[in-house]
C-alpha positions in Angstrom: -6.3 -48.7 -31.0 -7.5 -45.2 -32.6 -8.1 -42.3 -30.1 -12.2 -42.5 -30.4 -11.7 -46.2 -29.1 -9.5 -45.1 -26.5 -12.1 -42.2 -25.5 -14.7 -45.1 -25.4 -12.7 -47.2 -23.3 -11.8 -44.9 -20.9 -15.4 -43.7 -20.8 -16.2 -47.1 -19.6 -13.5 -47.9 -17.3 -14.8 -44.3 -15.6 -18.3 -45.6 -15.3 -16.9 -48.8 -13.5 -14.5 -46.5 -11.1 -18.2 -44.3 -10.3 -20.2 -47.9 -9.8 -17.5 -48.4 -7.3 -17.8 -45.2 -5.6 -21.6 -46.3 -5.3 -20.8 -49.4 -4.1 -18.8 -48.3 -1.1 -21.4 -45.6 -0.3 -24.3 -48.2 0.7 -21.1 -49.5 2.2 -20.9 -46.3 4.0 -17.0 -46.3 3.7 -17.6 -42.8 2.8 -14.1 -41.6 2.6 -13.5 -44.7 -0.1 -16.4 -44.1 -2.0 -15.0 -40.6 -2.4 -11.8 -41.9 -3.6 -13.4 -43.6 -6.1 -15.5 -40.8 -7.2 -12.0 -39.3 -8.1 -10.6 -41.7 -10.0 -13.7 -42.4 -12.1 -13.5 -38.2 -12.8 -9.3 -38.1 -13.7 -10.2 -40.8 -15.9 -13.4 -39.5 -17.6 -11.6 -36.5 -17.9 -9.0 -37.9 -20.0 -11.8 -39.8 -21.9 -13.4 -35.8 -22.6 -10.0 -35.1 -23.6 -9.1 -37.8 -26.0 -12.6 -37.0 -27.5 -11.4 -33.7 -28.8 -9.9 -35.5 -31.5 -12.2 -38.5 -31.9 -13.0 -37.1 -35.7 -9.5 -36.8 -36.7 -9.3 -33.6 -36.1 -9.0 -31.3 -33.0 -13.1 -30.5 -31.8 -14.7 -29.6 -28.9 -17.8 -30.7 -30.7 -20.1 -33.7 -28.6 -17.6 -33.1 -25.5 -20.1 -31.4 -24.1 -22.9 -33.1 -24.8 -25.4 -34.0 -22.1 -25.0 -37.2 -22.3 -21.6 -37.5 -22.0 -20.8 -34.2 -19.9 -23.3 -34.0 -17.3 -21.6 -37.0 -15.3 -18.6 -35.4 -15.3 -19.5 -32.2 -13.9 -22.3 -33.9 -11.1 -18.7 -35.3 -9.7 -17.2 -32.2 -10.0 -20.3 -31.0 -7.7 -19.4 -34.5 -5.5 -15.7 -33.3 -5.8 -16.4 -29.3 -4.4 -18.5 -31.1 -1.6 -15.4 -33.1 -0.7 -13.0 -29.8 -0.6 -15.2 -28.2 1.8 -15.0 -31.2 4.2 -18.6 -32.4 3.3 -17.3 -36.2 2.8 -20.7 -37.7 3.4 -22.1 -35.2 0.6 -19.6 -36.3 -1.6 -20.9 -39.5 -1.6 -24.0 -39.4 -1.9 -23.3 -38.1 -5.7 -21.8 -40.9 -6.8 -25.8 -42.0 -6.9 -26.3 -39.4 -9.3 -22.8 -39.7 -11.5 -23.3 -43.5 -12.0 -26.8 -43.3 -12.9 -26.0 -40.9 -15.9 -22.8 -42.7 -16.7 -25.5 -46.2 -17.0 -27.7 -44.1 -18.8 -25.4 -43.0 -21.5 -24.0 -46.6 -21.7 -27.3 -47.9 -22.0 -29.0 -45.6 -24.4 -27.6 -45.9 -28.4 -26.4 -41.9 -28.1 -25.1 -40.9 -31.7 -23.1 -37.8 -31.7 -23.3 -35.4 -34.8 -19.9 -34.8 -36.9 -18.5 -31.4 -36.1 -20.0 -28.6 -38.9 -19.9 -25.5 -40.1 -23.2 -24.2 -37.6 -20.9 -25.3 -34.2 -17.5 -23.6 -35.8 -17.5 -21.0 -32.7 -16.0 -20.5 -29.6 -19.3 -19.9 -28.7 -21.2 -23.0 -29.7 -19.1 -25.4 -27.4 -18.7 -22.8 -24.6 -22.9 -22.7 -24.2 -22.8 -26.2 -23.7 -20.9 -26.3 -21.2 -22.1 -23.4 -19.1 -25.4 -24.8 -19.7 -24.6 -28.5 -18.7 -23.0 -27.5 -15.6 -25.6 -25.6 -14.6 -28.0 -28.5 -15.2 -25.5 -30.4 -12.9 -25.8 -28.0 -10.4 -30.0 -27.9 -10.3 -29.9 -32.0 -10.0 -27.7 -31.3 -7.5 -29.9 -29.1 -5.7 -32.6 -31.0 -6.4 -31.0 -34.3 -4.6 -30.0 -32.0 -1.5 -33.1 -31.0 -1.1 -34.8 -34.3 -1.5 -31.6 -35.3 1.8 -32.9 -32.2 3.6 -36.7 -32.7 3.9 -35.8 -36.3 5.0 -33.7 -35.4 7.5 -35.5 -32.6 8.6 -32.3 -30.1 9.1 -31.2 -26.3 8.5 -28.7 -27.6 5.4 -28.9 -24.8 2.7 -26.4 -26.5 0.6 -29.3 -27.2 -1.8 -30.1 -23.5 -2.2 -26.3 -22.6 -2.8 -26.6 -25.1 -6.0 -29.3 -24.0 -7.2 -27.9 -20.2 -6.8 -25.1 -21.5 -8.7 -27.0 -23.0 -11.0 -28.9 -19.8 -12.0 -25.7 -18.4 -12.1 -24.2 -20.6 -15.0 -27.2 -20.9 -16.9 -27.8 -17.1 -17.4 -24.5 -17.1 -18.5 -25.3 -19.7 -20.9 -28.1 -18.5 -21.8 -25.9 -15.0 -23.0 -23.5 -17.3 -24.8 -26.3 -19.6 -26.5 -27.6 -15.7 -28.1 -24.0 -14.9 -29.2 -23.8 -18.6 -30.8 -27.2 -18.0 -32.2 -26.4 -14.6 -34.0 -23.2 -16.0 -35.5 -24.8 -19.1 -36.9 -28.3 -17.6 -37.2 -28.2 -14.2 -37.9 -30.9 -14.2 -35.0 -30.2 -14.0 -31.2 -33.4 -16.0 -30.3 -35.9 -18.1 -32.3 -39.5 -18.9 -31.4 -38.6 -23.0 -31.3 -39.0 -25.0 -28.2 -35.3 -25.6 -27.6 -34.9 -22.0 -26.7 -38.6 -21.6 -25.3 -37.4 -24.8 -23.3 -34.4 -22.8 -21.7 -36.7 -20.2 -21.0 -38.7 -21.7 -19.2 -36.1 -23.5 -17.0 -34.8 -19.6 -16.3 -37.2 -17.9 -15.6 -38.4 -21.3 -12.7 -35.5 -20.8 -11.2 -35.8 -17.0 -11.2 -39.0 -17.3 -9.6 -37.0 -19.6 -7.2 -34.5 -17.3 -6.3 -37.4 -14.5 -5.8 -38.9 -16.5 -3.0 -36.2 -15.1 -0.8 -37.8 -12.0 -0.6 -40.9 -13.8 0.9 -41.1 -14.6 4.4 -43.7 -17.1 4.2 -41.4 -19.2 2.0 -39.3 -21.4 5.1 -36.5 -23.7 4.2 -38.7 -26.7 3.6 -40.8 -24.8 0.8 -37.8 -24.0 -0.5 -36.6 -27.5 -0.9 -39.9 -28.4 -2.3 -39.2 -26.2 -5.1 -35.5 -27.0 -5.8 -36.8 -30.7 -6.0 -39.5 -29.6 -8.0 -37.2 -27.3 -10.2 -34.6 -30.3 -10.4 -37.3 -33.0 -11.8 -38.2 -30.7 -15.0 -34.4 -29.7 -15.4 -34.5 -33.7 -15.3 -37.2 -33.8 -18.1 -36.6 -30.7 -20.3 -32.6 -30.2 -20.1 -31.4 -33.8 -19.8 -33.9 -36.3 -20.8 -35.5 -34.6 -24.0 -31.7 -33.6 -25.3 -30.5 -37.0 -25.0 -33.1 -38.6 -26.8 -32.7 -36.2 -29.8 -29.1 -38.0 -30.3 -30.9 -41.3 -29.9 -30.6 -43.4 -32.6 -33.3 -45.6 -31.7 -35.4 -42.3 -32.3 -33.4 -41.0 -35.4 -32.4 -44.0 -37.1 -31.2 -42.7 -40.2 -28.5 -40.9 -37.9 -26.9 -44.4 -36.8 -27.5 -45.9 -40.4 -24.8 -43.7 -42.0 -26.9 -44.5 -45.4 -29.6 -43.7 -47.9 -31.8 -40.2 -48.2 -32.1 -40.1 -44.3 -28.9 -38.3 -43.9 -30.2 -35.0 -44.3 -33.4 -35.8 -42.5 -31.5 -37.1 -39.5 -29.1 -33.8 -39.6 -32.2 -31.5 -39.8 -33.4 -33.9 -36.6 -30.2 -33.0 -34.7 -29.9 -29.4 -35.3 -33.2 -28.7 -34.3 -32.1 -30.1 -31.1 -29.9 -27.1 -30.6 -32.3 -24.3 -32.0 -35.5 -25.7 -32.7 -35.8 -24.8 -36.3 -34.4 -24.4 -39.3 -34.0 -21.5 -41.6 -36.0 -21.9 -44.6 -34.1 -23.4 -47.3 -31.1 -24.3 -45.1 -30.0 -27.6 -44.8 -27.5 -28.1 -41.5 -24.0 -30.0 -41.7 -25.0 -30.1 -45.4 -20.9 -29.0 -46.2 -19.9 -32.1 -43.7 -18.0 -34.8 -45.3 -20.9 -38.2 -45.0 -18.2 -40.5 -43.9 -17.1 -38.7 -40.8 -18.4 -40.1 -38.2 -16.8 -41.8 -34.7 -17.7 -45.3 -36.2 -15.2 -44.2 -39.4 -12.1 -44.1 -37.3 -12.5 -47.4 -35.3 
């Protein structure tokens, strides 16, 4: 078994360990459910870890992708709930940490060979700031959603999304380092960073509503829930299908003239274009890929 099987297997064996956190939370066996949300995270952590050298090579590249990354961190969220004695809290993520985990198992996700463009500290450290903080606004965004049900004082929804603002300006300051190193550029007039911009300055707004009187805790929730269904839409949804191979088919054919078609495809994921003339993961060897070390 090579180490990108292993990372595949134990990717799996995490989504099972979350389905069965799930599973004990309609149950309401809360403390259980919790238990399983932990096992299901030590093991997709050691799936993230044996990733890092999935292409033969040590590389944080595709560790942080969305589609792999985000359900780790929303049961890092579940996992903080549980530390501060919020068990039922806790649960109640393992809703959102399986349904990604499904997703991603569902969905044919194709993750691009490391290249010389992600060759920064910078490149993976954006990702992650930026998927955590998407974590945190889903997060928010299902609190709120608990609280205008139930009707209470809860501000645990407003702390995440707080939190959330938090990582994602950081992000936001890393993803402008990345973008000088590899772009010359610290911002570029493509929808991937008009996109972030967007989500930042919603949540700025957000945050500004404090300062407003008229804005109670229930209008506050409206907006977190709001907030959390375009982070939904624009940070999670849209990024995933850009690795999609469904979408970009020449990416999971490995073959023909596509290749550099499908590699333009996934770095406009990142930036939303491409400097003239530039051709992305051009210097990447065309056999590395996951599939190659099976």
């Amino acid at each position: 078994m090579t180490i990108a099987t292993a990372s595949s297997v134990l990717f799996n064996v995490a989504a099972g360990a979350y389905a069965g956190s799930l599973f004990f939370h309609l149950l309401k066996r809360q403390r259980i459910s919790c238990l399983f949300l932990g096992i299901g995270f030590v093991i997709h952590t050691a799936s993230l870890l044996a990733r890092c050298w999935s292409w033969g090579i040590f590389s944080l590249d595709g560790v942080f992708n969305g589609a792999l990354f985000l359900p780790w961190a929303l049961a890092l969220v579940g996992l903080t709930c549980l530390m501060r004695g919020r068990v039922r809290d806790a649960a109640s993520m393992s809703w959102l940490a399986t349904l990604t985990m499904l997703t991603t198992l569902a969905l044919p996700v194709q993750i691009p060979p490391p290249g010389p463009f992600t060759a920064t500290w910078s490149s993976p450290m954006f990702f992650c700031l930026e998927v955590l903080a998407v974590a945190c606004f889903l997060a928010s965004g299902w609190f709120a959603w608990q609280q205008l049900r139930r009707r209470d004082e809860d501000l645990l929804f407003n702390q995440l999304a707080i939190w959330g603002f938090i990582l994602y300006s950081l992000a936001q300051v890393v993803g402008a380092v990345w973008s000088y190193f590899g772009w010359a550029s610290l911002f570029h007039w493509g929808e991937r960073h008009l996109q972030s911009a967007a989500i930042w300055c919603l949540y700025c707004g957000y945050l500004h509503t404090h300062f407003d009187r008229s804005f109670d805790i229930r209008r506050k929730a409206r907006w977190a829930l709001s907030g959390a269904m375009v982070v939904l839409v624009v940070a999670y949804a849209l990024q995933v299908a850009a690795h999609l191979t469904v979408l970009n088919p020449a990416k999971g054919s490995g073959k023909g003239s596509g290749r550099g078609e499908a590699r333009v495809t996934a770095q406009e994921q990142v930036h939303g274009s491409v400097p003239h003339g530039a051709v992305p993961g051009a210097c990447r060897n065309p056999e590395l890929t996951e599939e190659s070390h099976d």
